[in-house]
C-alpha positions, -999 to +999 in steps of 0.1 A: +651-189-170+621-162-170+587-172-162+569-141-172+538-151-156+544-176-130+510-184-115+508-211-093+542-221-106+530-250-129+553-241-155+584-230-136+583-258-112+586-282-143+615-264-159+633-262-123+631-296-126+651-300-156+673-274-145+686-289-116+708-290-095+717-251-104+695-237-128+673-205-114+641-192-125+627-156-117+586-159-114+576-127-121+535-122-115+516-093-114+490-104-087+502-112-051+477-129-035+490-159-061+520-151-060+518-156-016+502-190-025+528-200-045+555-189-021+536-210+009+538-239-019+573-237-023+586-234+010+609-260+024+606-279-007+640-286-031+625-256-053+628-229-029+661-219-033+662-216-071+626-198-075+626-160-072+595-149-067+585-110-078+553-097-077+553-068-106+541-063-143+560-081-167+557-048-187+586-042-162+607-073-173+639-057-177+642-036-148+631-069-126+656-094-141+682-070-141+675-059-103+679-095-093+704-109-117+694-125-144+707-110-177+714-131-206+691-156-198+683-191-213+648-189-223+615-166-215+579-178-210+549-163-210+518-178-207+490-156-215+460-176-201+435-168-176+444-191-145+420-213-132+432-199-096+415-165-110+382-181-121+378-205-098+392-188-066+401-154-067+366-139-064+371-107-082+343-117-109+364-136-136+343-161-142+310-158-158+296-186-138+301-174-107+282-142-089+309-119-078+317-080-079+327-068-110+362-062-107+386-078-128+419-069-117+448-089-111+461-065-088+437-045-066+462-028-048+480-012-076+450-008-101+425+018-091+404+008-126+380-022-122+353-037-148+319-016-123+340+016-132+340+007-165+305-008-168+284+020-149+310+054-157+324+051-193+304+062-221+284+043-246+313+047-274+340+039-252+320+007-243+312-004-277+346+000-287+362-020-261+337-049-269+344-047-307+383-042-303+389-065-270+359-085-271+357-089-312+322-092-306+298-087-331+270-074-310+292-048-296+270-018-298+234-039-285+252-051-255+269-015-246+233-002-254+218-028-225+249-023-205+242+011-201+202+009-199+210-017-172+232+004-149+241+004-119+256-028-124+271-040-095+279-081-099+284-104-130+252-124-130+243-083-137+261-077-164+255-118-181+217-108-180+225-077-195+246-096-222+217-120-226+189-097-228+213-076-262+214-108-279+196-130-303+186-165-290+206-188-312+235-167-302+229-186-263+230-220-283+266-216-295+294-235-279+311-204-268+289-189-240+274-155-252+293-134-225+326-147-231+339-122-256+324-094-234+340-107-199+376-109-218+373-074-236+366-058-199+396-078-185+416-071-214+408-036-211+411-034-171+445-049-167+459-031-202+469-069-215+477-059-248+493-027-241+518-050-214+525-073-237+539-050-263+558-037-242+574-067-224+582-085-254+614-064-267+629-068-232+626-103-231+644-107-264+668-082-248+669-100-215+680-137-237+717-146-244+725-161-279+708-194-285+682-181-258+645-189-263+615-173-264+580-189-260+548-172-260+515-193-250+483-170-264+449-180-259+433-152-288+438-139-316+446-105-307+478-117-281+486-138-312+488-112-335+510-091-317+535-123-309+533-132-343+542-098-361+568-097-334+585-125-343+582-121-377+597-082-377+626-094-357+634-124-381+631-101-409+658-078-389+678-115-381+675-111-344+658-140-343+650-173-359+610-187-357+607-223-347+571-221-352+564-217-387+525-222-373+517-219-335+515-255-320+483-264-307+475-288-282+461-327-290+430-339-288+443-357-254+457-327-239+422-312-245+403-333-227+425-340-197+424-300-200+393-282-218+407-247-213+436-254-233+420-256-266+424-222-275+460-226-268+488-215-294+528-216-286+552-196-309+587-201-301+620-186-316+657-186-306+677-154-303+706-155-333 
């Protein structure tokens, strides 16, 4: 099994556990500092043997399974979310309600591009655009306007002023705060999520045997619509077949044991 995005390893841990006694899975994550944590996790535990750990882009999923065996695989995961290890601990300005440097990237050492470069270099256009396509943010071109009127910005209390200041008040009464769409259109855009994911999804389908399954866990509609016209092109070609006739979303329980999976969506379909 291939866990595209391994985390903290909530996912793979629970599928090594219904794998056992000798079913593998290759955690492939593009970060290493939680990729280290996981490994110090792991370590002397029943797990440790049958997790491979790689820190790399899934954009490079072929190349990585193949390099460490695993070629016609059972299934593929990806789970597209934001980890709460990144908002809550990472310190690289994730989260909106934390004051941290405006970076953004899951992996500093391979990713000279962070969210400051973006914020105080590119220009008013290339801003706006970003909100509007990353962000779908209506107020796209008033924020880039504050953005740049506010610059140098160097933190993210910075640039949710700056946010605040480009919008109307009701829009600060809504249940989504107002800087949400702008702080996921600059992470979006710093880390090249939707570019990755185009790319990674034809190898995973390459990567699955017959019968093989590939799950996709998106938390907007722009992941979404690239899994789903995926999926549907490649049942149309009868590579695969879509168990998901509409993504499953998670119940009202799941929600509130955990709020930040409301957004949630899991398409799933089986290689013919």
């Amino acid at each position: 099994f291939v866990d595209c995005t391994v985390g903290l390893g909530g996912h793979a841990l629970a599928i090594l556990e219904r794998n056992k006694p000798n079913g593998r899975v290759l955690g492939i994550d593009f970060d290493p500092q939680i990729l280290e944590e996981l490994r110090q996790k792991v370590k002397g535990t029943k797990f440790e043997r049958r997790l491979v750990l790689v820190c790399d882009n899934f954009a490079n999923l072929e190349a990585v399974a193949e390099k460490h065996g695993f070629v016609g695989v059972s299934g593929v995961l990806f789970d597209l979310g934001l980890s709460s290890w990144h908002l809550e601990a990472s310190s690289r300005g994730f989260s909106l309600w934390k004051n941290e440097p405006l970076d953004m990237r899951y992996n500093p050492q391979s990713n000279p591009l962070t969210a400051e470069t973006i914020l105080n270099t590119w220009s008013l256009q290339d801003i706006e655009r970003i909100l509007r396509v990353y962000g779908e943010e209506r107020f796209a071109r008033r924020i880039a306007k504050q953005i740049v009127n506010s610059r140098p910005l160097k933190t993210t209390i910075e640039l949710v002023m700056a946010v605040e200041k480009a919008t109307p008040p009701w829009y600060h009464q809504r249940r989504i705060h107002f800087a949400t769409k702008t702080f996921q259109a600059l992470r979006i855009a710093v880390n090249r999520e939707l570019e990755n994911l185009e790319k990674a999804l034809p190898q995973a389908l390459n990567l699955l045997r017959s019968g093989g399954k590939l799950a996709v866990i998106a938390f907007h509609s722009l992941e979404d619509r690239i899994v789903k016209s995926f999926l549907k092109a490649k049942a149309r070609e009868g590579a695969v077949k879509i168990l998901t006739k509409k993504p499953l979303r998670p119940s009202e329980r799941e929600i509130r044991e955990n709020p930040r999976a409301r957004s949630a969506r899991l398409r799933v379909a089986v290689k013919t």
